[in-house]
C-alpha positions as CSV (number, residue, x, y, z in Angstrom):
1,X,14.2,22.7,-19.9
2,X,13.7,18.7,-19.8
3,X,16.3,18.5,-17.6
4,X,14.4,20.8,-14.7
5,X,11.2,19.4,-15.9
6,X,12.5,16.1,-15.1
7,X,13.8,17.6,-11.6
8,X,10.5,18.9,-10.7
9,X,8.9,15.1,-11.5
10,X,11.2,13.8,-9.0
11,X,9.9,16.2,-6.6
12,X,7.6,14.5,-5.1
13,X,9.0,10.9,-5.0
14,X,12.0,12.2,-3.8
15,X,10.6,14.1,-0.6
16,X,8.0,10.9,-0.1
17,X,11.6,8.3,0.3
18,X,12.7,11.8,2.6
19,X,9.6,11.3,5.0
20,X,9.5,7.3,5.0
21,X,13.9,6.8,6.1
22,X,12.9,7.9,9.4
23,X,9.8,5.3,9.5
24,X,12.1,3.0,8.5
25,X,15.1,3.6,11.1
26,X,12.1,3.4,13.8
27,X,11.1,-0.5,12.4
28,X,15.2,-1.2,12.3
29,X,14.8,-0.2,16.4
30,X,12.0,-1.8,17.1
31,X,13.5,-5.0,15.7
32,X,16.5,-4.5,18.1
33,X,14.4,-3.6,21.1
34,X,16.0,-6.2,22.8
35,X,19.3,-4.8,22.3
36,X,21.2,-1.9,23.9
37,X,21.0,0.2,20.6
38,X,18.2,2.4,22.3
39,X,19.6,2.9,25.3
40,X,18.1,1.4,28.7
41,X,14.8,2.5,27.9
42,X,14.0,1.8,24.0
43,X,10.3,2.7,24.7
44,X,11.0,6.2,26.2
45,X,13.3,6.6,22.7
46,X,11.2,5.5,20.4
47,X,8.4,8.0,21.8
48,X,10.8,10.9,21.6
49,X,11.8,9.8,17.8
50,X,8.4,9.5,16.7
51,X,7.0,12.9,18.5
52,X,10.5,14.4,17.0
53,X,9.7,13.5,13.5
54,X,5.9,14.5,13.7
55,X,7.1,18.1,14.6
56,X,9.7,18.2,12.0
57,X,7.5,17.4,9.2
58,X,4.6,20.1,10.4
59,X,7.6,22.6,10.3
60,X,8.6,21.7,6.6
61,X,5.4,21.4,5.4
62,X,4.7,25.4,6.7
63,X,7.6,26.1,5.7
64,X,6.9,25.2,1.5
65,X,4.6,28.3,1.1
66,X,7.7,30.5,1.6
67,X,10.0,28.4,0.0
68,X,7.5,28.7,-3.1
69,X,7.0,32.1,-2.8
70,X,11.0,32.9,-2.3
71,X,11.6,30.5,-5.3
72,X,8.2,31.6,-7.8
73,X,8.1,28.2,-8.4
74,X,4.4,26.1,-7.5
75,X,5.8,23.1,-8.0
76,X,6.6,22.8,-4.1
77,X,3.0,23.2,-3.4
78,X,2.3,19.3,-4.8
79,X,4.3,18.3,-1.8
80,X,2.5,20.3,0.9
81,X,-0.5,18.2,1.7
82,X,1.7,14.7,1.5
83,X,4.4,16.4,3.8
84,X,1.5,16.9,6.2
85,X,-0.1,14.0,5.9
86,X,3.4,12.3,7.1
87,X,3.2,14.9,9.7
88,X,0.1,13.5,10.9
89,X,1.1,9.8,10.6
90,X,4.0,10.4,12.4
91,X,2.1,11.9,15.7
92,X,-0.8,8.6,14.9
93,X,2.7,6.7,15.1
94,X,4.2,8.6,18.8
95,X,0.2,8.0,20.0
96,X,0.8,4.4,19.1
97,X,3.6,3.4,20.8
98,X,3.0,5.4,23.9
99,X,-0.7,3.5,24.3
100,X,0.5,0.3,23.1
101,X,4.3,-0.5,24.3
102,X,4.3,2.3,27.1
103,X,0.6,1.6,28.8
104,X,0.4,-1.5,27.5
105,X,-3.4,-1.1,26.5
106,X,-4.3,-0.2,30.0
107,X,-6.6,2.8,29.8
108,X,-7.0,3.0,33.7
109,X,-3.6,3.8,33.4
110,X,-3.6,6.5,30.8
111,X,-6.4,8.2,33.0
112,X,-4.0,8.5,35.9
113,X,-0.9,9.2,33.3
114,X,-3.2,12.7,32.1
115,X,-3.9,13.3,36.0
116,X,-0.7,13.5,36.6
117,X,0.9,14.7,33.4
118,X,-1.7,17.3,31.8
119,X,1.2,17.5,28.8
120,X,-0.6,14.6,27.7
121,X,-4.0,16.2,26.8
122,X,-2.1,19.6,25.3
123,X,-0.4,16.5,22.8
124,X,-3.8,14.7,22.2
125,X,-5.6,18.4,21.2
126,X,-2.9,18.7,18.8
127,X,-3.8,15.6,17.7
128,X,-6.8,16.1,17.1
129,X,-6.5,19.5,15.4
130,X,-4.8,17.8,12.6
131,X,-7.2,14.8,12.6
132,X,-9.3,16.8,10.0
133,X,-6.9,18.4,7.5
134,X,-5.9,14.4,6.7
135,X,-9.8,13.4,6.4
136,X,-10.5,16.3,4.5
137,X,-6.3,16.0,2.3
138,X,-7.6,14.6,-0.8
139,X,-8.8,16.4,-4.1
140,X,-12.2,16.0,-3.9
141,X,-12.6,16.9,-0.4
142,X,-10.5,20.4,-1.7
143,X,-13.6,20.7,-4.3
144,X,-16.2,20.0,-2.0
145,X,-14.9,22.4,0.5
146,X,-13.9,25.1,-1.8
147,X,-12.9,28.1,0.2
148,X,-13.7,26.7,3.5
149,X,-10.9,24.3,2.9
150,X,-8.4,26.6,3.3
151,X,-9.8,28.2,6.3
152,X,-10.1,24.5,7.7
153,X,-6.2,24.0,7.0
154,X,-5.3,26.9,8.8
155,X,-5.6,24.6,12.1
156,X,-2.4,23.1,11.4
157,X,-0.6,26.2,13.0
158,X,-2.1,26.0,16.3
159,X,-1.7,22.3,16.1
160,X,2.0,22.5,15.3
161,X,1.9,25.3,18.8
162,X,0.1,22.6,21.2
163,X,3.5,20.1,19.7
164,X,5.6,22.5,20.6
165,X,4.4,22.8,23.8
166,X,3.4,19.6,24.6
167,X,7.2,19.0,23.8
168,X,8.5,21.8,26.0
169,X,5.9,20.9,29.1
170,X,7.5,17.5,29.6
171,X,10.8,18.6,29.1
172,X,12.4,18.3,32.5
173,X,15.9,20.2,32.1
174,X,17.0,20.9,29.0
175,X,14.8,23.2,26.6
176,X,16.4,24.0,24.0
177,X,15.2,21.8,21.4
178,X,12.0,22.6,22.4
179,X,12.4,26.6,22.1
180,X,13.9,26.2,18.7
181,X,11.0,24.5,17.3
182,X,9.3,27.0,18.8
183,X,11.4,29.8,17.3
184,X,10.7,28.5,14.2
185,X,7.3,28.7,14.2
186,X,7.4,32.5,15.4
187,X,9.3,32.6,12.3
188,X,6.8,30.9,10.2
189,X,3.9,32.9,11.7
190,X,5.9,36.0,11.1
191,X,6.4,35.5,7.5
192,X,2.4,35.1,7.0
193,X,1.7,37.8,8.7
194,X,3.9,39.8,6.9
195,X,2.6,38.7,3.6
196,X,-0.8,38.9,4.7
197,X,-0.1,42.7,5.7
198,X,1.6,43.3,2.1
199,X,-1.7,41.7,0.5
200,X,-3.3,44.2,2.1
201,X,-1.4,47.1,1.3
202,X,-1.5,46.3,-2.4
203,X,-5.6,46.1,-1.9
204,X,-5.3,49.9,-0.7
């Protein structure tokens, strides 16, 4: 019993060292941004990496509630919110570099960059749907809002959708990664739905 007590304590610092390697691997690059590590254009890599990794975390972090229903076991919940709070730091991160090392700060530029690739605003709306389930991540804020809180978190699945398709839009030839994401959040939508039918059922 110790022993899987003591597993459970390492939960959380163990998937927190999970969700900062990739941060990490991304400061290693941008030290070598001179070099030919990222390829001939280190910015246009370092955009994919960051929006990569921002997707990946939304999906693991919708995917805990039916890992913790599968396994019984609640202790997966006390990762959720810190799952997507790198979620959300990672899309801050993809924002970043596009605005700072692609545009280079000019926001003339990003004005004609939306005219002319409308992916752009589908990304910031996703953006900005997740912009208040990390204001409103911490304890208190779960108090204040009470049942509304839930509700409010709710967003994060038609955030995680604009991703998705803000990946796919500016996908030129190859979709695949793109549609498997997106598979997997049918998937994940699937699954609540199912559960929230069952919930029902046992009501009646």
């Amino acid at each position: 019993m110790m022993a899987v007590a003591g597993a459970w304590r390492a939960l959380k610092p163990v998937a927190f060292i999970a969700a900062l390697l990739p941060l990490l691997g991304l400061i290693a690059a941008l030290l070598q941004m001179g070099s030919a590590s990222l390829g001939p254009n280190p910015v246009r890599e370092l955009l994919h990496a960051t929006g990569k990794e921002s997707l990946n975390w939304l999906l693991i972090t919708l995917l805990i509630s039916p890992i913790r229903e599968i396994s019984g076991q609640w202790q997966w919940l006390t990762i959720r919110r810190m799952l997507g709070l790198w979620a959300f730091f990672y899309a801050l991160l993809h924002l970043a570099v596009y605005v700072i090392l692609e545009l280079e700060l000019d926001w003339s530029e990003l004005t004609q960059e939306i005219i002319r690739r409308p992916f752009i605003l589908v990304g910031l709306a996703s953006l900005l749907a997740l912009l208040p389930l990390a204001a409103t991540s911490t304890q208190r804020m779960m108090r204040r809002l009470k049942k509304r809180w839930q509700q409010l978190h709710y967003l994060i699945y038609p955030a995680t959708a604009l991703a998705i398709w803000h990946y796919y839009w500016q996908v030129k030839a190859d979709v695949l990664e793109p549609l498997v994401y997106a598979s997997a959040l049918v998937l994940l939508l699937s699954w609540r739905a199912l559960q929230r039918s069952n919930a029902f059922g046992r009501l009646d």
